[in-house]
SERO-4910 file (N, C-alpha, C, O; in steps of 0.05 Angstrom, whole numbers):
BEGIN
 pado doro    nc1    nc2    nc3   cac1   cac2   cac3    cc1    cc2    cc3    oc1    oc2    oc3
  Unk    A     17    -24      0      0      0      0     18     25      0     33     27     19
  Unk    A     18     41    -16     27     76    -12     21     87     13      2     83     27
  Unk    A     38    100     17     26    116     36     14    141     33      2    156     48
  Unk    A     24    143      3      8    165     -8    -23    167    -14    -37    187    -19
  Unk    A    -28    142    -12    -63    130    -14    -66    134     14    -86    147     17
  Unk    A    -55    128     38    -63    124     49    -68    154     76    -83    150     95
  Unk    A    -58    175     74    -54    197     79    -70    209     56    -68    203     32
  Unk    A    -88    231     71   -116    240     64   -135    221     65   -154    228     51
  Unk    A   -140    198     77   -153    173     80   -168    183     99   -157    199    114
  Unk    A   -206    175    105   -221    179    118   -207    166    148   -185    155    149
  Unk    A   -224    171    169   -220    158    190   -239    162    208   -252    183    211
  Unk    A   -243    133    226   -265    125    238   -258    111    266   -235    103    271
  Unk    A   -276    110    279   -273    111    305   -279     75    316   -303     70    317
  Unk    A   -264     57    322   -270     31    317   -299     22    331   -317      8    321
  Unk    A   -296     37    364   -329     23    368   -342     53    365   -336     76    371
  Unk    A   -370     36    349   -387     52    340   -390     61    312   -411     68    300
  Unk    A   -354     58    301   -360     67    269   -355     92    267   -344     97    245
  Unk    A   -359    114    284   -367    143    273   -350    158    263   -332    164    278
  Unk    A   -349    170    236   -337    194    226   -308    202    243   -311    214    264
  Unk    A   -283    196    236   -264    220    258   -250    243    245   -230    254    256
  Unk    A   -259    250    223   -233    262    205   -213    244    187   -217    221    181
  Unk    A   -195    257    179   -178    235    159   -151    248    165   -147    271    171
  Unk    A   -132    228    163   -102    231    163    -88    247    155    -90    249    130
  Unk    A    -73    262    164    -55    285    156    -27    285    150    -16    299    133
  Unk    A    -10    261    169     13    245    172     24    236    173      6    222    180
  Unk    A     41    225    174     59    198    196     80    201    207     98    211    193
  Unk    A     83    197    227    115    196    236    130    166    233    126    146    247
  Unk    A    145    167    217    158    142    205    188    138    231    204    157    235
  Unk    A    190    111    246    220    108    261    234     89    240    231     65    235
  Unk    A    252    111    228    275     94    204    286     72    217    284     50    206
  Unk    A    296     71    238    313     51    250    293     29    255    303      8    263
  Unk    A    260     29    251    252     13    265    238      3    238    232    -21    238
  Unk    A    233     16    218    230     12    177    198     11    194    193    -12    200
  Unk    A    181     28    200    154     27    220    139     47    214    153     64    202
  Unk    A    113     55    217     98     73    229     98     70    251     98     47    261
  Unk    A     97    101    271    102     91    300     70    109    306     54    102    323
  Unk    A     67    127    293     37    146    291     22    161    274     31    159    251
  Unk    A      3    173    275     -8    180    255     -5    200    264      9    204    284
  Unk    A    -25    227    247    -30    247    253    -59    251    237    -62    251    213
  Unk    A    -82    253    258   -112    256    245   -125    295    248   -116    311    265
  Unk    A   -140    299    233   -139    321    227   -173    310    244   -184    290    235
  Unk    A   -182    320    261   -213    305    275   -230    332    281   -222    354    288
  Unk    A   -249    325    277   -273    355    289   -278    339    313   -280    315    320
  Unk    A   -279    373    326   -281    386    352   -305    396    360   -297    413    344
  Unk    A   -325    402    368   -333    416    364   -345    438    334   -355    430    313
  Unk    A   -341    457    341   -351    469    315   -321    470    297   -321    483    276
  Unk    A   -302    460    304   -277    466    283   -264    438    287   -277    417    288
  Unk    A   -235    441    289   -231    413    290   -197    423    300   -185    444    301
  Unk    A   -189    386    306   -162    385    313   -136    366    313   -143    343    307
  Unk    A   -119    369    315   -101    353    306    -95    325    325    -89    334    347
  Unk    A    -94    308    325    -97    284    337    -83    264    331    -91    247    315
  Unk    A    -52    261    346    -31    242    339    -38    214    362    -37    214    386
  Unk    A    -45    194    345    -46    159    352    -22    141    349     -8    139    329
  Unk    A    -21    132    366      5    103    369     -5     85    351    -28     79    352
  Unk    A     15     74    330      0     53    320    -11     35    331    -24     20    315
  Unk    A    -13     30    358    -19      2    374    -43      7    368    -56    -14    370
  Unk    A    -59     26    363    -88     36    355    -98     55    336   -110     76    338
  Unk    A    -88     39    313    -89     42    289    -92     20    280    -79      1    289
  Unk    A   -114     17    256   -115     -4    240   -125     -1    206   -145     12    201
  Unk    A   -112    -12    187   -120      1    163   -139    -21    144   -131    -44    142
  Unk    A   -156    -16    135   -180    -34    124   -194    -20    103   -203      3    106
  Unk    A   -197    -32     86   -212    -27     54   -214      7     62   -231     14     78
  Unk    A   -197     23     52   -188     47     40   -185     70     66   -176     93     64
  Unk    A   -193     56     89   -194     79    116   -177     63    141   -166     41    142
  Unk    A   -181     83    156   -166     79    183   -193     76    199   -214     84    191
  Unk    A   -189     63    225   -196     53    245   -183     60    263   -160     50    264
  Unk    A   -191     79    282   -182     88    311   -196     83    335   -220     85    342
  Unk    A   -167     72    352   -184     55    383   -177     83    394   -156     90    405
  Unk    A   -201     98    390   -206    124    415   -221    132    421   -239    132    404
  Unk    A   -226    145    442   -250    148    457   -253    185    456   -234    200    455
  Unk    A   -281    194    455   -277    224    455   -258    241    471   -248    262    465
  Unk    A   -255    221    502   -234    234    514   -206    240    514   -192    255    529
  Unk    A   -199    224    490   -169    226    475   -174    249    457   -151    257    451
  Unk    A   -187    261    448   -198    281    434   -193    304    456   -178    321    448
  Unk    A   -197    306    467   -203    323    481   -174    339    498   -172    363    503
  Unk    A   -160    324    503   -130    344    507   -122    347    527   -130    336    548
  Unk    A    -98    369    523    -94    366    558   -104    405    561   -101    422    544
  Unk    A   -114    410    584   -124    430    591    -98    450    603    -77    442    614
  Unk    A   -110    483    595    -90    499    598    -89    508    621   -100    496    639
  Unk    A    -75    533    627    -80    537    658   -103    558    659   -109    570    679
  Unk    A   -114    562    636   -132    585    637   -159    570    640   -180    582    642
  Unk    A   -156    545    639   -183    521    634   -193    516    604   -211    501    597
  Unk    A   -178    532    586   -193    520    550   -175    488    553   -174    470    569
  Unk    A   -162    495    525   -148    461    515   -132    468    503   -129    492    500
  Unk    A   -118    453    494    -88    454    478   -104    457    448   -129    458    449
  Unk    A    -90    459    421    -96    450    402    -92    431    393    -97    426    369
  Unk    A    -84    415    407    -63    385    389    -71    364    415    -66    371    438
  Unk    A    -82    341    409    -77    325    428    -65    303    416    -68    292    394
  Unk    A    -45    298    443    -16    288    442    -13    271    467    -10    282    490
  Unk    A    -13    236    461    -14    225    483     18    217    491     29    198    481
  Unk    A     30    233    507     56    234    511     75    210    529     97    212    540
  Unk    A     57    190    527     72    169    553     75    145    523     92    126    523
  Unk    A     57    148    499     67    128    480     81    142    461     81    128    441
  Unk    A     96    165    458    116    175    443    145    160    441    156    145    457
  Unk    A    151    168    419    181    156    420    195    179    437    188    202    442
  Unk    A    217    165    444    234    189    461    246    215    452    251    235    466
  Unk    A    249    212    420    251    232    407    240    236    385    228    215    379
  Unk    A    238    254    366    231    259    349    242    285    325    245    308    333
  Unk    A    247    278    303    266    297    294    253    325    268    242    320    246
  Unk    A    257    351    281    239    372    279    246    380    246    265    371    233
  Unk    A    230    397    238    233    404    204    255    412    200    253    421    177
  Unk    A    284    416    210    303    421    193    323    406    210    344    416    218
  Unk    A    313    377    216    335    363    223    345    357    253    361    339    259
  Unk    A    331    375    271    341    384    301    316    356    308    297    345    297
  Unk    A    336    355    339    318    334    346    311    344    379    325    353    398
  Unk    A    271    336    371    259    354    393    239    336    420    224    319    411
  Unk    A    238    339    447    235    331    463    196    321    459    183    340    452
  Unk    A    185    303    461    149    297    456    133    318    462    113    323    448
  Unk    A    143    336    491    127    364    491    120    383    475    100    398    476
  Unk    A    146    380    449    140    403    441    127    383    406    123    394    384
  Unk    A    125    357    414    105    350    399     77    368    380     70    364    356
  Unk    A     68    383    395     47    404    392     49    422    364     37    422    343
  Unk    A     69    435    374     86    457    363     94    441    336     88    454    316
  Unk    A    103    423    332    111    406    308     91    409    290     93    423    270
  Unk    A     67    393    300     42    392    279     28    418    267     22    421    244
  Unk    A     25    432    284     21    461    277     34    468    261     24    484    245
  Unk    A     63    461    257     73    481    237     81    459    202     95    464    182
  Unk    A     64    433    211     62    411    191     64    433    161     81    431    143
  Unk    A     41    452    164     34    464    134     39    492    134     28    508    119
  Unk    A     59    496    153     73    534    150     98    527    138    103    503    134
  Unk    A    114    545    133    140    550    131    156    551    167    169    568    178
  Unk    A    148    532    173    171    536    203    192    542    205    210    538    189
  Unk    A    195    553    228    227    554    238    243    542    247    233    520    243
  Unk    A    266    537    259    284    517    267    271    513    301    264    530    317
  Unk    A    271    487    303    268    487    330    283    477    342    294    456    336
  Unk    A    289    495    370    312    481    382    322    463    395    308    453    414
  Unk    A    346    454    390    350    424    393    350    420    430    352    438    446
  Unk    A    348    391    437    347    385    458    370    360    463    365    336    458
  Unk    A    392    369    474    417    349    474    423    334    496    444    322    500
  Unk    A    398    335    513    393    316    534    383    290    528    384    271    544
  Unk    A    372    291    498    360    267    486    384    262    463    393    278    446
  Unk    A    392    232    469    407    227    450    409    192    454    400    179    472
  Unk    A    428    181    425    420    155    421    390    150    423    378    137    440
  Unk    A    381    160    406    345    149    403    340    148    382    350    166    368
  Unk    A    323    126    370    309    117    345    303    152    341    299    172    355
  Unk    A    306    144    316    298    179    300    268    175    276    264    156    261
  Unk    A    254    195    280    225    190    275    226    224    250    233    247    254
  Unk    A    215    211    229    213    239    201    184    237    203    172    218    213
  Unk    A    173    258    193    145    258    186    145    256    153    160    269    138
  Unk    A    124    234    145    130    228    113    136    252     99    157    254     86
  Unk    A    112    281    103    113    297     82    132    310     83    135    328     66
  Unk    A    159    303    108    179    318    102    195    311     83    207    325     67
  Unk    A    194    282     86    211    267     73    205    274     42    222    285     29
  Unk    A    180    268     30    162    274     10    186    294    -14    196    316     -8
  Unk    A    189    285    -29    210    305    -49    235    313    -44    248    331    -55
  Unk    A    243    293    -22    280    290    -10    293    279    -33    281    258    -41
  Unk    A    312    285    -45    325    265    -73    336    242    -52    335    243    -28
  Unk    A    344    227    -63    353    195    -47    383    194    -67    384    200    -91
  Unk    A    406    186    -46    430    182    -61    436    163    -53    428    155    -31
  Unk    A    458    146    -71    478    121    -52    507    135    -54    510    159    -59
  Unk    A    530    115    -48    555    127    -55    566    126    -79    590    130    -82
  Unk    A    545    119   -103    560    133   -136    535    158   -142    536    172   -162
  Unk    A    519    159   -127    498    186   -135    479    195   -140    467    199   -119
  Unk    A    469    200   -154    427    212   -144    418    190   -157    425    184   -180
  Unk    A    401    177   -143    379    154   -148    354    158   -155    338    140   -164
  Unk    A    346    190   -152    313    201   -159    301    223   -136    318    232   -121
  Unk    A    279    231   -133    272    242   -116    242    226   -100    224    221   -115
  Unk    A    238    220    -78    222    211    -66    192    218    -65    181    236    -52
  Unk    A    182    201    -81    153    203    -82    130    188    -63    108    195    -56
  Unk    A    143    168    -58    124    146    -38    135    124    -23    158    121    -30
  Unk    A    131    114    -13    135     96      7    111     70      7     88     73     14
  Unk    A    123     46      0    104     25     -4    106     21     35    126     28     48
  Unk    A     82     10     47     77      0     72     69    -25     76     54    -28     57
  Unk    A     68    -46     89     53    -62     97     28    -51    107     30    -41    129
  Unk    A      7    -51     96    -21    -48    126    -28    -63    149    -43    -57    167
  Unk    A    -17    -79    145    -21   -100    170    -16    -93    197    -29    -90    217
  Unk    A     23    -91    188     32    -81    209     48    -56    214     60    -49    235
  Unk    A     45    -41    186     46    -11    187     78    -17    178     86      4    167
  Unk    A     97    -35    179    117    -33    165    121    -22    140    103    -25    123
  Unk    A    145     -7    134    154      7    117    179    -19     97    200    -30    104
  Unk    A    163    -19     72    183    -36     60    192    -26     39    201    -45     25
  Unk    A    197     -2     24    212      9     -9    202     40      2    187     50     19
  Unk    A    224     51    -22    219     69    -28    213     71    -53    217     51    -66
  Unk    A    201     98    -69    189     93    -94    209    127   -100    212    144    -82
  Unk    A    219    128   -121    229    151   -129    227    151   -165    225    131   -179
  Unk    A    229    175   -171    228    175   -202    253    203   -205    258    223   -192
  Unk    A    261    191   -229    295    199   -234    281    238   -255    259    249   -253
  Unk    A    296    243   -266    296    272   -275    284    260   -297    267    277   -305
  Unk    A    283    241   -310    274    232   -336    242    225   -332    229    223   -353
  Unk    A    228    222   -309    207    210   -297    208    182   -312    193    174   -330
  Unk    A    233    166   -297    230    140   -292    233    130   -268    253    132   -255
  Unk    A    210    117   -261    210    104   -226    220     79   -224    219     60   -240
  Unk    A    232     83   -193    243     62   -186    240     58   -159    238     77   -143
  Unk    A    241     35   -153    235     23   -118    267      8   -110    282     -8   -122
  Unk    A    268     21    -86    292     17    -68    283      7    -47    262     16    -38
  Unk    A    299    -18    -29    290    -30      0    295     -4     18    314     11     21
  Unk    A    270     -7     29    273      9     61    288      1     73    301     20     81
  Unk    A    296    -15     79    324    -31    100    359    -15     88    381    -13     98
  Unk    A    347     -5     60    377     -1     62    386     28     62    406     38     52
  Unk    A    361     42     80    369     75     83    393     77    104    395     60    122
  Unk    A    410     97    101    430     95    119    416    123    141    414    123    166
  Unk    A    410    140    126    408    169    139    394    188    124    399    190    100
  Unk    A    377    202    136    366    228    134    382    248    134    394    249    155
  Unk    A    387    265    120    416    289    120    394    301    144    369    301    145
  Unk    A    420    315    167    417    329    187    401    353    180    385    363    196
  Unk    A    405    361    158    388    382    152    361    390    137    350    412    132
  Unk    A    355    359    130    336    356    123    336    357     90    314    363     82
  Unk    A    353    352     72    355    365     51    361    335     28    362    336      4
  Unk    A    364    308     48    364    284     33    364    256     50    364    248     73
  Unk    A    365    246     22    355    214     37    385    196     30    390    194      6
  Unk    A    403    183     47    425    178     40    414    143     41    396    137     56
  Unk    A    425    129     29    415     93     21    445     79     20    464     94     17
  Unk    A    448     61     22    460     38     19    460     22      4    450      3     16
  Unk    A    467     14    -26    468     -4    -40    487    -18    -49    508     -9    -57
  Unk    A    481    -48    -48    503    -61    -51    508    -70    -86    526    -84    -95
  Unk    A    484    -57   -101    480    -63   -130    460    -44   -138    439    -39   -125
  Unk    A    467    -33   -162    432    -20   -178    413    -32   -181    409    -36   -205
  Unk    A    397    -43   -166    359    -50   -178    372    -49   -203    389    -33   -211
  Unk    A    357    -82   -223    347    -75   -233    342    -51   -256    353    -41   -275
  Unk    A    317    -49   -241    296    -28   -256    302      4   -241    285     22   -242
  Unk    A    319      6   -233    328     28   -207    328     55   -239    329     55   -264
  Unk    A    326     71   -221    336    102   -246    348    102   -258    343    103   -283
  Unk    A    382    101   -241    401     97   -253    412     82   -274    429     91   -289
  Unk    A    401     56   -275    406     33   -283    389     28   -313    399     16   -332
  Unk    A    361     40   -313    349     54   -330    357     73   -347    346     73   -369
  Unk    A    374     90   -342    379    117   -354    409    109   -365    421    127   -376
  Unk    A    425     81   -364    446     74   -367    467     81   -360    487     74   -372
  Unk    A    467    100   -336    488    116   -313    503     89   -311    523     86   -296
***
């Protein structure tokens, strides 16, 4: 399955069925080749809000998502003034870190602040160097149009990501070269996300195949 099908995908609430909004995200753990969460875009009230799920309650089925949550997971954590946050963010199933739009890697609190700025031009956020050695977590759409290189050179630019639905594993990448010829690369053989957000570095021990390169007779 894409995950490009699968982001903007309806979403529904498992008991009961009802309407929740549809997907906005993912936070992908490279080291772990996983979805570790979603990000649901859910009405609120008269507007609506942003709503990050653990995969442990997530499930994907003929074209939608299935969410084990209750309105009170909706509902947030409260301010000191008594409204709500904008973002609810269940912070005891986070990964320990998470790595912010230009590479910096940021503490689950400021989780919030992340999603919000999913569809601005953000700013750098600052790093937290008390967290370290931790699985590192991208959000797809950052990744979304990263070129992908090995060590002889550009492989394409990143269009999608095949997944398992089952178990939310991440198995290829899908890229298409300057010529728009596509090609799929194993997820297993990413080495690194450039620190700055600006590429996808891979590991190959041979050209695919049907790979860009290999296509284009590089």
């Amino acid at each position: 399955m894409n995950l490009t099908t699968m982001i903007g995908a309806p979403a529904r609430q498992m008991s009961g069925g009802s309407m929740r909004g549809e997907c906005r995200d993912v936070l992908i753990d490279t080291a772990q080749a996983r979805i570790v969460h979603a990000v649901f875009d859910v009405p609120w009230g008269f507007s609506s809000r942003y709503l990050v799920v653990p995969a442990q309650r997530l499930e994907w089925a003929d074209g939608e998502w299935s969410l084990d949550i209750k309105d009170a997971d909706v509902e947030g954590e409260r301010t000191e003034d008594g409204g709500s946050s904008d973002t609810s963010v269940e912070i005891g199933e986070f990964p320990p870190v998470i790595v912010g739009p230009f590479g910096y890697t940021v503490a689950p609190m400021m989780a919030g602040a992340l999603i919000n700025s999913m569809n601005e031009d953000a700013v750098p956020v600052a790093p937290t160097p008390e967290v370290t050695e931790t699985p590192e977590g991208h959000w797809f759409n950052r990744l979304k149009g990263l070129p992908l290189f090995d060590t002889t050179g550009a492989l394409g630019t990143l269009v999608d990501i095949v997944v398992d639905p089952a178990g939310l594993d991440c198995i290829s990448f899908t890229a298409d070269s300057e010529r728009g010829q596509r090609a799929a690369f194993p997820f297993d053989s990413m080495r690194h996300v450039a620190k700055d957000g600006s590429s996808i570095v891979l590991e190959l021990s041979a050209s695919p195949q049907y790979s860009a390169r290999a296509l284009s007779g590089d």
